[in-house]
Structures are given as structure tokens and as C-alpha cells.
C-alpha positions in Angstrom: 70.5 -55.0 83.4 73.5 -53.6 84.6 74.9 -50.0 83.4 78.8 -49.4 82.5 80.6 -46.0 81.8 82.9 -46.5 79.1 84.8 -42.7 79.0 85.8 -40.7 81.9 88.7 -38.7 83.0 90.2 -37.9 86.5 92.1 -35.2 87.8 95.3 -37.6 88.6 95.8 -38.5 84.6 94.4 -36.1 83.0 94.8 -32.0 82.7 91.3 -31.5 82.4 89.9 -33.7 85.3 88.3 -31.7 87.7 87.8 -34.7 90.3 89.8 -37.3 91.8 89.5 -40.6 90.4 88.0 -41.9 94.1 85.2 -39.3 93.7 84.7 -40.0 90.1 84.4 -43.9 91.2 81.5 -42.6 94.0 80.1 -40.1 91.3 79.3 -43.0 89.1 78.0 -45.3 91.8 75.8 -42.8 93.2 74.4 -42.0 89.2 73.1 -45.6 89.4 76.1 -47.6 87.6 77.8 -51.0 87.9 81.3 -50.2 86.3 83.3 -47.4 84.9 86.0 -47.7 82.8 88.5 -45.1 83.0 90.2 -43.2 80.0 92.3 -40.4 80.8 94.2 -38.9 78.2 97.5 -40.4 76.8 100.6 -39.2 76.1 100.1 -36.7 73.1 96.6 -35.5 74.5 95.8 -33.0 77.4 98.0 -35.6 80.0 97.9 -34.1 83.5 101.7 -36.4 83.5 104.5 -34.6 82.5 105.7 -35.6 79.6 109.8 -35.5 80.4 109.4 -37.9 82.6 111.3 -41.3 82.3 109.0 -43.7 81.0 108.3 -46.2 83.6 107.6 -43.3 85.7 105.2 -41.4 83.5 102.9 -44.4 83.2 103.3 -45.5 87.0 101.8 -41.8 87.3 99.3 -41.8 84.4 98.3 -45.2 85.6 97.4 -43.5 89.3 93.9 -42.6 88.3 92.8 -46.0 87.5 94.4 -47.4 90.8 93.0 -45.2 93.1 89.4 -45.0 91.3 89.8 -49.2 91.7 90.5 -48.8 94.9 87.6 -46.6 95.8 85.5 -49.0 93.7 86.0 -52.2 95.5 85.3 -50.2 98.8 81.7 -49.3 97.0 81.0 -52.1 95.0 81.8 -50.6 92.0 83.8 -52.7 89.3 86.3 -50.3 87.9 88.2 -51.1 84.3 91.6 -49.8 83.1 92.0 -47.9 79.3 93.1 -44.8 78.2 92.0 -42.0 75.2 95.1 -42.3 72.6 94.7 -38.7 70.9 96.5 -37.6 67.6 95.6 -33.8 66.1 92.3 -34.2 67.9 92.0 -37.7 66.8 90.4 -40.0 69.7 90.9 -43.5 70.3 89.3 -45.4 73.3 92.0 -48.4 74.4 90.5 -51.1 76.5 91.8 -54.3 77.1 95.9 -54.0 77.7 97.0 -53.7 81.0 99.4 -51.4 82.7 102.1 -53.8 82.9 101.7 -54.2 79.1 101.5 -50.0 78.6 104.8 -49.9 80.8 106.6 -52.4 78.4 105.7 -50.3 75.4 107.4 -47.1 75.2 106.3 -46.9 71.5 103.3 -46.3 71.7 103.7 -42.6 72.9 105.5 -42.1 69.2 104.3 -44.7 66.7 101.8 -42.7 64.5 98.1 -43.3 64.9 97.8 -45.9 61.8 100.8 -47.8 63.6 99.6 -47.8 67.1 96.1 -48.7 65.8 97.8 -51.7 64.5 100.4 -52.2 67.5 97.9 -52.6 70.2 95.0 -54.3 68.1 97.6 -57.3 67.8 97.9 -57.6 70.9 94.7 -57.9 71.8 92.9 -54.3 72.6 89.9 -53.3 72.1 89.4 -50.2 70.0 86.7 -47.3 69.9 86.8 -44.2 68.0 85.3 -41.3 70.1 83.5 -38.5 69.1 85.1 -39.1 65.5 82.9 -36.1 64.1 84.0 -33.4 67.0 84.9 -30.1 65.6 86.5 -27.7 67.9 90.1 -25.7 67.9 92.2 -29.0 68.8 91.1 -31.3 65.9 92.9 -30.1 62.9 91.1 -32.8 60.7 88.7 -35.5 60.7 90.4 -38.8 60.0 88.1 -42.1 59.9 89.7 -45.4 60.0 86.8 -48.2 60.0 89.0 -51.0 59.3 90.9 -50.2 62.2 88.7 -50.0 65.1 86.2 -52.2 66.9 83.2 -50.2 67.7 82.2 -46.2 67.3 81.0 -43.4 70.3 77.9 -43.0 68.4 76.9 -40.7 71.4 79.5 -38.5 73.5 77.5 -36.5 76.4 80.7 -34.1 76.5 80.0 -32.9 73.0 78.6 -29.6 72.4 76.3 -30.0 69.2 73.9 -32.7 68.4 75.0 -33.5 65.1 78.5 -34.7 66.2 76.7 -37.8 67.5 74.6 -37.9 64.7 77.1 -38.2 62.2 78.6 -40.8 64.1 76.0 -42.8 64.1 76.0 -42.6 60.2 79.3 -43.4 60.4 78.4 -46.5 62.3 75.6 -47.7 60.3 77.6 -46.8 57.0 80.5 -49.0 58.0 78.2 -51.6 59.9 80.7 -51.2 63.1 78.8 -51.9 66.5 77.7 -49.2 68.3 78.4 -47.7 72.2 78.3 -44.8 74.1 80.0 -43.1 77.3 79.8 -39.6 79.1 83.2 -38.1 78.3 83.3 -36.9 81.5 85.4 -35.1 83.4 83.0 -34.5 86.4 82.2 -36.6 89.4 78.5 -35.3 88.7 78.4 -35.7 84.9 77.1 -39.4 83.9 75.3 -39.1 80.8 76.2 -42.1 78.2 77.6 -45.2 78.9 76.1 -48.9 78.2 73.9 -51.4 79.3 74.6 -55.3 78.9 73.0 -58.2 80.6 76.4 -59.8 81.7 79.1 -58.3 84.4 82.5 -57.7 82.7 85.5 -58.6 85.0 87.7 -56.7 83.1 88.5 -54.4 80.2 89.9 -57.0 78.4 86.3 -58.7 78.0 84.8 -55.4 76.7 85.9 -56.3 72.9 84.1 -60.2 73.1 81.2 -58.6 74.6 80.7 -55.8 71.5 81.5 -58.0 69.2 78.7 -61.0 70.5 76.2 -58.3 70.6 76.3 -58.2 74.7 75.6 -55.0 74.2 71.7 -54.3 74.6 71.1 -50.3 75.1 72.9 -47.3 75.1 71.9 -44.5 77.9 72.0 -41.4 76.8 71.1 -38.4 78.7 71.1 -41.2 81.5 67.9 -43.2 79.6 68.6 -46.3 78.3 68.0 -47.1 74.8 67.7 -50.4 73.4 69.9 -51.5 70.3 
């Protein structure tokens, strides 16, 4: 059985990493895992890339933490995938599958409105998971659930701070009949909590959406235990 973190964050991309994407990539090793896919927060989230930056040179920088964890990873034997956490009013979206060459030739997507961009990068091929779609805190000014619009649901964040959040995803889940997964949310190099567990190695991120889709998806860890689903 191999273990996967689907949602962490690094200090190059995002404003509230507190490590380097090379120690996040040992980090996850050393907390028993086979791949980590990392999300760091887009454009209109807390983006460690400053945002008047020409285009091609935002993403060349936003796209550093996913290099340089990659980098590390193949020095450890870790496989390392690239995605990023498209925000909107404290709305989360988990991208996986579209590369950085693709990301670079879309300028849109750091404008389009979230049912647009939803759309945009679903057509071309992504894989999309709604994160911690029941979070309350200061930075979500609503709840907005879009179940026709989105592959799979974080029915368990380990970076949120009550219970229920995760619980009412995973109503949200069942009510909508939308595959489950899990991931960390973390922004530490020590902090592995969620993630999943599959019988098969994914190459890349653009496999992820095939395997939740098959049901290649056989437990969720939380709290680092494995559950089976």
C-alpha cells in the first residue's frame, strides 16, 4: 500500500509556508509517504508571489516550490506531483493534473470567476477537489458548494480547527455521492496528517483524477492511520 499527500504548502509559493519545499519533500518522506502533491496557494489566495508581476514571471516563481520539492524528491525517492489551491472569498479548489507549461499559457485563470475557471480547466483535463468546503474562519465570507463541478471532496483536512468541518464534508460527499479523499493542509515540514492510500504508484498529477474516479483509492489516513473506504 503506498501513502500519498494530496495538500501541502511551501514557503517559496505560498505566504503561509513555514518551510522550504526541499524540507517539506524530506518532511513527508521521513512521515512514512510515497508522494506528495504540492498545492500552494494561487493567485487570489495568500500567494507568497507578488501579484504585479508580469505573468510569465509570476508563475515561473509560483511554480518554484514544486521544482525544488521535485528536485529534493528524486534525490529521496520521493515521487513529487504539481497542483495548486485556486481560492475565491475563502472558497478552495484543489487543481491537479495541468502542468506548468499549461498554467503559464493561461493568464485567465487568475481573473475568470470561480464557476468559469471550474469549467476552464475541467475541459482541459484537471482534476478538481473542493477542500475543506465547510471551513468557517474570518477569510471565507460564504460557503459556496458546487458538486457538479468538481471531481472528489476533502472529506478530512488535518489543518482544520473543529471536527465538524470534516464532518460536514463528508455529508456533503455522501449526499452528492462524490468520491472521497483526504490530505494534511499542511504548511509544516513536521505536519503529515491526511493524505491517501492506493495500491498503484501515480507518475503524475495528471493520473490522480483516473485513479479517484476507478476507485484506486482504498483508505484515507487521518491523524496518520489509515482508514479503509
Amino acid at each position: 500500500m503506498m501513502r500519498w499527500e494530496t495538500h501541502a504548502h511551501t514557503a517559496e509559493g505560498s505566504a503561509c509556508g513555514t518551510a522550504s519545499a526541499a524540507a517539506m519533500a524530506r518532511g513527508c518522506k521521513t512521515a512514512g509517504y510515497d508522494g506528495l502533491f504540492i498545492t500552494d496557494h494561487f493567485y487570489h489566495g495568500n500567494t507568497a508571489v507578488p501579484r504585479e508581476l508580469p505573468w510569465e514571471e509570476w508563475t515561473d516563481r509560483f511554480c518554484l516550490g514544486y521544482y525544488h520539492a521535485k528536485e529534493e524528491g528524486d534525490r529521496i525517492g520521493l515521487q513529487v506531483c504539481f497542483g495548486w489551491e485556486y481560492s475565491w472569498n475563502g472558497n478552495d479548489f484543489l487543481t491537479y493534473g495541468l502542468s506548468p507549461a499549461w498554467l503559464k499559457a493561461h493568464p485567465e485563470t487568475a481573473t475568470l470567476p470561480p464557476y468559469e475557471y471550474l469549467k476552464l480547466v475541467k475541459e482541459a483535463g484537471a482534476c478538481i477537489v473542493h477542500a475543506h468546503p465547510f471551513r468557517q474562519a474570518w477569510y471565507v465570507s460564504a460557503i459556496r458548494l458546487v458538486p457538479d463541478l468538481v471531481d472528489a471532496v476533502e472529506v478530512y483536512n488535518g489543518n482544520n480547527s473543529e471536527p465538524i468541518y470534516n464532518e460536514r464534508a463528508m455529508w456533503y460527499a455522501e449526499s452528492f455521492g462524490l468520491p472521497m479523499v483526504s490530505g494534511s493542509d499542511t504548511h509544516w515540514d513536521h505536519m503529515f496528517l491526511g493524505g491517501i492510500a492506493t495500491e498503484q504508484t501515480i507518475t503524475d498529477a495528471a493520473e490522480y483524477r483516473s485513479l479517484i474516479h476507478s476507485g484506486g483509492i482504498c483508505g484515507l489516513i487521518r491523524h496518520e492511520q489509515v482508514h479503509p473506504i
